[in-house]
C-alpha positions in Angstrom: 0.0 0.0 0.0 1.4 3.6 -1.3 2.2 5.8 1.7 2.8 9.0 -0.3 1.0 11.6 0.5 -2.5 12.1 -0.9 -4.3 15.2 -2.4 -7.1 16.0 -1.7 -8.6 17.1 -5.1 -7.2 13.8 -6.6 -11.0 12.0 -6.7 -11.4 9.9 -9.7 -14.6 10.4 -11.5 -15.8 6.7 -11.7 -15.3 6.5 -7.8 -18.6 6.9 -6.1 -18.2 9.4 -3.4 -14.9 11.7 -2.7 -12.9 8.5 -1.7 -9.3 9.7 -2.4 -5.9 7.9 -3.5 -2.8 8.5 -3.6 -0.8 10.0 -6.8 0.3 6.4 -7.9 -2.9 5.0 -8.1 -4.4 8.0 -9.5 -1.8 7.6 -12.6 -2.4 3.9 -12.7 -5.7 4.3 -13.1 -5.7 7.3 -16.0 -3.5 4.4 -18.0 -6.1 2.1 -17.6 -8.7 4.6 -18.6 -6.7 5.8 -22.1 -5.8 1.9 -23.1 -9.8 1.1 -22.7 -10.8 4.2 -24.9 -8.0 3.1 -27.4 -9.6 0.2 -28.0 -13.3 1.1 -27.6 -12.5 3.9 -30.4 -10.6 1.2 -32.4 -13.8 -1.3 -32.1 -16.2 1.5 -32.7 -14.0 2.3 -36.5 -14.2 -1.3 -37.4 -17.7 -1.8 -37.2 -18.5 1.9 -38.8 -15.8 0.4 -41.2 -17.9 -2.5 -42.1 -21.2 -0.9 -41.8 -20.2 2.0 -44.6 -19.3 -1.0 -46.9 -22.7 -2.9 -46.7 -23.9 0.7 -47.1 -22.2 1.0 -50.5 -23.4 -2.3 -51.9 -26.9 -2.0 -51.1 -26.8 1.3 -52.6 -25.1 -0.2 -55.7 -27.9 -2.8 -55.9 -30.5 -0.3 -55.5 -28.5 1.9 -58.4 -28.8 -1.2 -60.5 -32.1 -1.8 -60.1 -33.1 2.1 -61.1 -31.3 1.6 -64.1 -32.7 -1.4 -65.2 -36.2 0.2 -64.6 -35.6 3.2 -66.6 -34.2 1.4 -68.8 -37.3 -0.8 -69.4 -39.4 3.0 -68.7 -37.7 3.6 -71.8 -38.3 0.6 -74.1 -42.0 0.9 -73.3 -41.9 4.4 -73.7 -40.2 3.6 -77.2 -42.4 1.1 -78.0 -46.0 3.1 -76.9 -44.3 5.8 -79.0 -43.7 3.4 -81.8 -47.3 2.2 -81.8 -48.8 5.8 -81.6 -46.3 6.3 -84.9 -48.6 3.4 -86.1 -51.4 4.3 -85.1 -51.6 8.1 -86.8 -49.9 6.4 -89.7 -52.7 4.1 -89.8 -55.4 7.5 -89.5 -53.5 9.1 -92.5 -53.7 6.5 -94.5 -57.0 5.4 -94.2 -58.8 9.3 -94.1 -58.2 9.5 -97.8 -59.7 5.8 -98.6 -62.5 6.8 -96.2 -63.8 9.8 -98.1 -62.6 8.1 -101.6 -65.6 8.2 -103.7 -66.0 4.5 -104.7 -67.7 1.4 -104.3 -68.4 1.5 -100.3 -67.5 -2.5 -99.8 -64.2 -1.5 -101.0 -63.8 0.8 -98.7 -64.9 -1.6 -96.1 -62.3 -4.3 -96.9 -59.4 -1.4 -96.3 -60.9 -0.3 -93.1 -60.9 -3.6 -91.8 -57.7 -4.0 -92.8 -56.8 -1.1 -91.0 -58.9 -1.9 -87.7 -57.0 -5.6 -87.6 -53.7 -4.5 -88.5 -53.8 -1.9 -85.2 -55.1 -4.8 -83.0 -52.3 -7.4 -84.6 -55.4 -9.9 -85.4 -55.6 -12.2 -87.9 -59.5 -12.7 -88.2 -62.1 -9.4 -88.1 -65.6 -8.4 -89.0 -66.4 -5.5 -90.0 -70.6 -5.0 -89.3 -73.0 -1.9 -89.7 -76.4 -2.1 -87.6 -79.3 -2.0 -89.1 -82.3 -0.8 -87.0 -85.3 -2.5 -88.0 -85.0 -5.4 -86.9 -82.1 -4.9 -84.8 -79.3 -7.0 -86.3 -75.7 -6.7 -87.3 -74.9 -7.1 -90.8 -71.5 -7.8 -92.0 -70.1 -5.3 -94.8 -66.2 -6.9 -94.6 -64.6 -9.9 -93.6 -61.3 -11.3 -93.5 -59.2 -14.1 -92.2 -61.9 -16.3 -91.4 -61.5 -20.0 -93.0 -65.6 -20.3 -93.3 -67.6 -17.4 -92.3 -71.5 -16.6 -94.0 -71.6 -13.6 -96.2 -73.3 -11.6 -95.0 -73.3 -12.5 -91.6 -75.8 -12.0 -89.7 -76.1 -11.5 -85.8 -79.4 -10.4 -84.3 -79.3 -8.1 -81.1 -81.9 -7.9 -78.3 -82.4 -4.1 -76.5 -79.9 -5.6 -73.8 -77.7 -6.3 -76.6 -78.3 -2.7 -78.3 -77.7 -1.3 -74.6 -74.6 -3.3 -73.7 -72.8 -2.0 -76.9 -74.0 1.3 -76.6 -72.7 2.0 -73.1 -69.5 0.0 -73.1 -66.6 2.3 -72.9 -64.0 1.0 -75.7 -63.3 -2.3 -77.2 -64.2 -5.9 -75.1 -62.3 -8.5 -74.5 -65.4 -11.3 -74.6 -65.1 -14.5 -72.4 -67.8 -17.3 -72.2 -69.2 -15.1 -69.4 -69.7 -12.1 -71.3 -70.7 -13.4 -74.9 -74.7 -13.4 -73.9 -73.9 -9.7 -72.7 -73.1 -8.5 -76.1 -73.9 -10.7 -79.1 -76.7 -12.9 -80.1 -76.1 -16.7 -80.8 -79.2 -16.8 -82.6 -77.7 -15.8 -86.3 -75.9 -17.3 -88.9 -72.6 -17.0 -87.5 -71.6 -17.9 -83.7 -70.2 -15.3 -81.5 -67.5 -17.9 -79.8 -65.2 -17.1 -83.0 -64.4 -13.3 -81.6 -62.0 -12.5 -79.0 -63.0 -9.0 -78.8 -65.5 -6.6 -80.0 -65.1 -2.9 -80.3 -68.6 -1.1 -80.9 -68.5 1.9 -83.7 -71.2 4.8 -82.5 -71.7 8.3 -83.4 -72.5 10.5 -80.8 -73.7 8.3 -77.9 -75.5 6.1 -80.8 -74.2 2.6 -82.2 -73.9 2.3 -86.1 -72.3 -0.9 -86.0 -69.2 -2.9 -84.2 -66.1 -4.4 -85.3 -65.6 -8.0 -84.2 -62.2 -9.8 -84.0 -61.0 -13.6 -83.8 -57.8 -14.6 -83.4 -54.5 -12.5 -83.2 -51.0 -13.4 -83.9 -49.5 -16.3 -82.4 -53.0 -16.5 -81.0 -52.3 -14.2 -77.8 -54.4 -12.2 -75.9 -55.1 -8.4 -76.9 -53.4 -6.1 -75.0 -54.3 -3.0 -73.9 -52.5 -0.3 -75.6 -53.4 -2.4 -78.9 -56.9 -2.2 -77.6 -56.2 1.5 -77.4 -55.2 1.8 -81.1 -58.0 0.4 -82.0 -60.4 2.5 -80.2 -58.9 5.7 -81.8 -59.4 3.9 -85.2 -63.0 3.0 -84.7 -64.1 6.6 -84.2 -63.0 7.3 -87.7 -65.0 4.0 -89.5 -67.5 4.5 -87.3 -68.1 8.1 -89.4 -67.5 6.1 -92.4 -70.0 3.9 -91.8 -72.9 6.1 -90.4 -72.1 8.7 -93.5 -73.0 5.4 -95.7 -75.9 4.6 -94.1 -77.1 8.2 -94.3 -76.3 7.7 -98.5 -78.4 4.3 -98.7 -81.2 5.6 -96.3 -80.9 8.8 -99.1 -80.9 6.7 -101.9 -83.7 4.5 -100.8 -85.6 7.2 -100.5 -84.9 9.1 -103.5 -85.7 5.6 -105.0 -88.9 5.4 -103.5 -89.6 9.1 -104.6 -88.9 8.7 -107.9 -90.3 5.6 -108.4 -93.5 7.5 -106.6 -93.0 10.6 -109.3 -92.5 7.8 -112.3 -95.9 6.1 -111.2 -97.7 10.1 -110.8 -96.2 11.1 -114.2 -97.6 7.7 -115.9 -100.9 8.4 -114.3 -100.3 12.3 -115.6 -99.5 11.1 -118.9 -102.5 8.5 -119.3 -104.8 11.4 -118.0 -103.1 14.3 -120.3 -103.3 11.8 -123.2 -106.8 11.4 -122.8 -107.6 15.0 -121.9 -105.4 16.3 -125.5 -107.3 13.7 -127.6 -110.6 15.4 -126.3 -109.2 18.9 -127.4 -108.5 17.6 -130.8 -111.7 16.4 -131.3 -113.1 19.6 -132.6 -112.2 18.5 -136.6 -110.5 16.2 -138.3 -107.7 17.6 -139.3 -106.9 18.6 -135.9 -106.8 14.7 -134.3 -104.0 13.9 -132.5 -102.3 17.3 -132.9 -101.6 18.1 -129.4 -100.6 14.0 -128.5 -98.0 15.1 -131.6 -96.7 18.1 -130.2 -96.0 16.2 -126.3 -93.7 13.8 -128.3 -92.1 16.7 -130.6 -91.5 18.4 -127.6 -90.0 15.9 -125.4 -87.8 14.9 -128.1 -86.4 18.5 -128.7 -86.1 18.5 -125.3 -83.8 14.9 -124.8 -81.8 15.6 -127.4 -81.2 19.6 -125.6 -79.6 17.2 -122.7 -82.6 18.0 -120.4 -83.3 15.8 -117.2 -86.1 13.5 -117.3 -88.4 16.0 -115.2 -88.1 18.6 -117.9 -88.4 16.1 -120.4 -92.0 14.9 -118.7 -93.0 18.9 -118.1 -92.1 19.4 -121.8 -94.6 16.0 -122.8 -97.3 17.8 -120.8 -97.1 21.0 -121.7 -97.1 19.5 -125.0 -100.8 17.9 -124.6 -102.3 20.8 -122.7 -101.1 23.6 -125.2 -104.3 24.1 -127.1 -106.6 23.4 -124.1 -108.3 26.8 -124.8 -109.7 25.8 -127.8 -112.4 24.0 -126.1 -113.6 27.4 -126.5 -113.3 28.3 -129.9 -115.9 27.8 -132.3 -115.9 24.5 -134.2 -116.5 26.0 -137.0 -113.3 27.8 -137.0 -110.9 24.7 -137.6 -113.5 23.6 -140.5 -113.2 26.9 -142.9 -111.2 26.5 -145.6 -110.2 30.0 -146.4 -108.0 32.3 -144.6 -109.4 33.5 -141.0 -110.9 37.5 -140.9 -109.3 39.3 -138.3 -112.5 38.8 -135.7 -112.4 35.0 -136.3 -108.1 34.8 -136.1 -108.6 37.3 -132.8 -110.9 34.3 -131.6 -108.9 31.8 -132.7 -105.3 33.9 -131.2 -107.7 33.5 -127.8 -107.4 29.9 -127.3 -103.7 30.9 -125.4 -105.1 33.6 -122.7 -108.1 30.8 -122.3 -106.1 28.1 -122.0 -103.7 30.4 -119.4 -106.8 30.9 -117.1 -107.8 27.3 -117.0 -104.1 25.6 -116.3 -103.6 28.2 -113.7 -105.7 27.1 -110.8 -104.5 23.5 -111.4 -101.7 22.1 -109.3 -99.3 20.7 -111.9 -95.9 18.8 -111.0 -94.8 21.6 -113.4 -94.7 25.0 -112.6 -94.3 26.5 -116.1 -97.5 24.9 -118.0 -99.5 27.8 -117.4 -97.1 30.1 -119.4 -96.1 27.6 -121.7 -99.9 27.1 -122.2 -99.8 31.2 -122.6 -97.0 31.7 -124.7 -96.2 29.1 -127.1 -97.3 31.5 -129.8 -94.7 34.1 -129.0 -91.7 34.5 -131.6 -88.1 35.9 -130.9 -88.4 38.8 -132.7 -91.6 40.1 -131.0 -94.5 39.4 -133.8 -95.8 36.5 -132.3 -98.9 36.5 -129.3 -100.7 37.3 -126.6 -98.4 39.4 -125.2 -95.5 40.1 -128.3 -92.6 39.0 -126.1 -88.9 38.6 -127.3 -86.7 35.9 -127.4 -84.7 36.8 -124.2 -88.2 37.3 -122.2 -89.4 33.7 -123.4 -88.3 30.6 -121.6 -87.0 27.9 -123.5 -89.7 25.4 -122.7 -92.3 27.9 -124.0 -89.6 28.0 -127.1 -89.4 23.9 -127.9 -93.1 23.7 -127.5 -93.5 26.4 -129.7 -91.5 24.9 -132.0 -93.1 21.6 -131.6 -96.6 23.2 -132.5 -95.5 25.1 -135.8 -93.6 21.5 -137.3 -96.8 19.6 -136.8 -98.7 22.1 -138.2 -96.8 22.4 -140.6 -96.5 18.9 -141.7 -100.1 18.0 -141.1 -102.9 18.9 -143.6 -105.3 21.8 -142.9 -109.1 22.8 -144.5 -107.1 25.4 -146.3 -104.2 23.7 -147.5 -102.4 20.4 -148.2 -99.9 19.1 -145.5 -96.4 20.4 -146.9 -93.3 18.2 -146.8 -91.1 17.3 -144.4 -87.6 19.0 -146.4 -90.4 22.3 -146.8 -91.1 22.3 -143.3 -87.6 22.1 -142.2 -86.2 24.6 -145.0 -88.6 27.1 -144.5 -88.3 26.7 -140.2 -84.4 27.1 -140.6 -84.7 29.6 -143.1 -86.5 32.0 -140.5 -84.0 31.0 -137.5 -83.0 32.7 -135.1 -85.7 35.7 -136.0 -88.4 33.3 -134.9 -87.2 30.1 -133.4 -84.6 29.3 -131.0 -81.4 27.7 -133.0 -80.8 25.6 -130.3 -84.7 23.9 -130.2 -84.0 23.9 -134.1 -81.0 22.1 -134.1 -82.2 18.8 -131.8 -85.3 19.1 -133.9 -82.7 18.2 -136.6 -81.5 15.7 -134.6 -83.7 13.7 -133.8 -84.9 13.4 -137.5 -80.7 12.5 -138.3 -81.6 9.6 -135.7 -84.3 8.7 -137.9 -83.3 8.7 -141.1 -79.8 6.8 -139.8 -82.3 4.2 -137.7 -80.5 5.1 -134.6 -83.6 6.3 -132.9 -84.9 3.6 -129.9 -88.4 5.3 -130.6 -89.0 7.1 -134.2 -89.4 10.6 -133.8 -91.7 10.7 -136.8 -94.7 8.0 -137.3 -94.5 6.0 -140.6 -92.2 9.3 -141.9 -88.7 7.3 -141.6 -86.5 8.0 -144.8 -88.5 10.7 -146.1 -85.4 13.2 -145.2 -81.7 11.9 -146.0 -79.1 12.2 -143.8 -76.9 14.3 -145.8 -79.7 16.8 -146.5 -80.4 17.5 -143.0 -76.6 17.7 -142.6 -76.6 20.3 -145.1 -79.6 21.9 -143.0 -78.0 21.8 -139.7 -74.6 23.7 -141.6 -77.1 26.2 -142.8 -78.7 26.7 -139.2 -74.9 27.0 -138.0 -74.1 29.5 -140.2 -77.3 31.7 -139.9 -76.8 31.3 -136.1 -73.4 32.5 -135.8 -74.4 35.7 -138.5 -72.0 34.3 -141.4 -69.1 34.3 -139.5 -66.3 31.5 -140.1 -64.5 30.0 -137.2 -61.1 28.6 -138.4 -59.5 25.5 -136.5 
């Protein structure tokens, strides 16, 4: 035991108490203290040591991993990229094809093409919806080893209302078949993987089913995506052709309506301008005449068939005022005084008043009925119009009237011949007739005399006019019309 002597402010700090010790003991203990610390520090840099390096490689694994995730961010970012290229490639391809105007199942076949291509599908429908009865009718198909043509799939309201509301294309499943299609047509629904609906502004105008894809996979979803954006576009292909057919069918229907009114027009008109020309002999069948004449004139002028039938018409009605002439009148066979030709000139404002409170499919009867007396130059009557202020119906049928009378015999003449009629009617061209009425009055008697004609213009008067004369006719109408001038080519 150390006798030295001991301070008193020598207390260690891990004795409990103020217990002293000598200066020895003091310094022994300070060793121990340092040497422990030593090797606590020493300890304590090992393990921090270690524990920095297990640091490092999880952080290294996790480093890795990030890359290989953006990395695959990437390729799926390339690839939905890709596809969007695709996809907009697809649109601009197929907008031109859509509003191509050609047959519409051709049209169909490339949109189907379209539609499968952006799914990857080897199989595809392509089907419109017609209302009444509710049923989807195919329009395109393709891929299919055995599939009806059309096919035909009839829908129930819940089958109208499934595709309606569906958002997008459907993958179908055993479970959802019954939900969407009918097994009740020609063609069973278990042959389509997926069906994308095509509607217009909330309403469905058809659906595209597909079968099978490549390698026989299931559709994925960006895929189903492409497709969805595609189906917008048929689906305004297809509802702008339904709107043509519905149009169509119902200009058919109209026309086939108007066909059946003008047939009963013409039947009644027929009968109603052989009671007109029943006033004399010489007079029969005039006005029937003059409805051919002037629907001829008016073919050959390139009019539609509507003008054509007006023209036929106006043609049969023209001398309906002479129900109130005096039969006596068309019997004389001298020249007319000037009370008798006043009475006679009458027959147009007559015949005016009684066409005008009729309803005709043909607006300009009434004046044609009025006017077909009038000449270009002004002399003609009831009102002494000019050419300009004459419409070209009134002209033809005017026309029409003087060649028949012309050609026909009368109480105070002998019927004059067909060259005559035609010199004499081109030789006061343009200052009476139209040139143009004159020359498909030519015309149609060229078709004659060369048999080309489906329907003679003239009755029983085929050859009575060469070709070649006419020819020369229509060369003098030509020349007279264009006031002697010579056009070199």
């Amino acid at each position: 035991m150390c006798t030295c002597h001991i301070s008193d402010d020598a207390v260690p700090f891990w004795t409990p108490g103020k217990h002293r010790r000598c200066k020895h003991q003091q310094t022994e203990k300070r060793e121990i203290i340092s040497h422990e610390c030593d090797r606590t520090s020493s300890q304590f840099r090992t393990k921090l040591t270690n524990n920095s390096l297990g640091c490092n490689h999880i952080a290294a694994c996790y480093s890795r991993i990030a890359l290989v995730v953006v990395a695959s961010a990437k390729v799926a970012a390339k690839e939905n990229f890709r596809r969007l290229l695709r996809t907009v490639e697809t649109l601009s391809d197929l907008g031109p094809e859509i509003t191509a105007e050609r047959d519409f199942a051709r049209t169909a076949q490339t949109m189907l093409s379209a539609l499968m291509h952006a799914a990857a599908a080897q199989e595809g429908v392509l089907f419109v919806l017609i209302e009444k009865p509710s049923m989807l009718s195919s329009i395109a198909a393709q891929g299919f080893a055995l599939i009806p043509e059309p096919s035909i799939i009839p829908l129930l309201p819940r089958h109208v209302h499934s595709l309606s509301s569906t958002q997008g294309s459907v993958l179908l499943a055993k479970s959802s078949y019954d939900t969407f299609l009918s097994a009740n047509g020609n063609v069973a629904p278990e042959l389509f993987r997926c069906v994308a609906p095509l509607r217009v502004g909330g309403k469905l105008v058809g659906a595209v089913a597909l079968g099978r894809r490549e390698g026989d996979s299931a559709y994925e979803e960006e895929e189903l995506q492409s497709l969805d954006l595609l189906c917008h576009y048929v689906a305004l292909a297809v509802q702008n052709h339904a709107l043509t057919q519905t149009l169509a069918q119902r200009v058919a229907e109209n026309l086939r309506l108007m066909a059946s009114l003008h047939g009963f027009y013409d039947n009644a008109l027929e009968a109603f301008a052989a009671a007109i020309d029943v006033k004399h002999v010489n007079i029969h069948g005039h006005s029937l005449r003059v409805g051919r004449y002037a629907a001829a004139i008016g073919d050959a002028m390139g009019m539609d068939t509507n003008e054509v039938a007006a023209l036929r018409s106006a043609g049969y009605l023209h001398d309906i005022g002479k129900v109130a002439v005096d039969k006596r009148l068309f019997g004389k066979p001298s020249t007319l005084d000037p009370e008798e030709f006043q009475e006679m000139a009458d027959h147009t404002t007559v015949g005016h008043q009684i066409v005008t409170g009729v309803q005709f499919p043909w607006p300009r009867i009434p004046e044609i009925v009025r006017w077909h007396h009038e000449r270009a130059d002004g002399s003609g009557y009831p009102d002494g119009l000019l050419n300009e202020d004459v419409p070209m119906q009134v002209r033809i049928v005017g026309l029409a009237d003087t060649f028949d009378a012309m050609t026909s015999p009368r109480p105070y003449r002998d019927q004059i011949s067909l060259g005559s009629t035609l010199t004499e009617i081109v030789r006061i061209t343009p200052q009476k007739f139209d040139p143009a009425a004159v020359q498909a009055l030519l015309v149609q008697l060229r078709r004659d005399a060369v048999g080309s004609n489906r329907a003679p213009f003239l009755e029983n008067s085929a050859g009575h006019l060469a070709a070649p004369d006419i020819d020369h006719l229509a060369a003098m109408l030509q020349h007279k019309a264009s006031n002697g001038r010579v056009y070199l080519t």
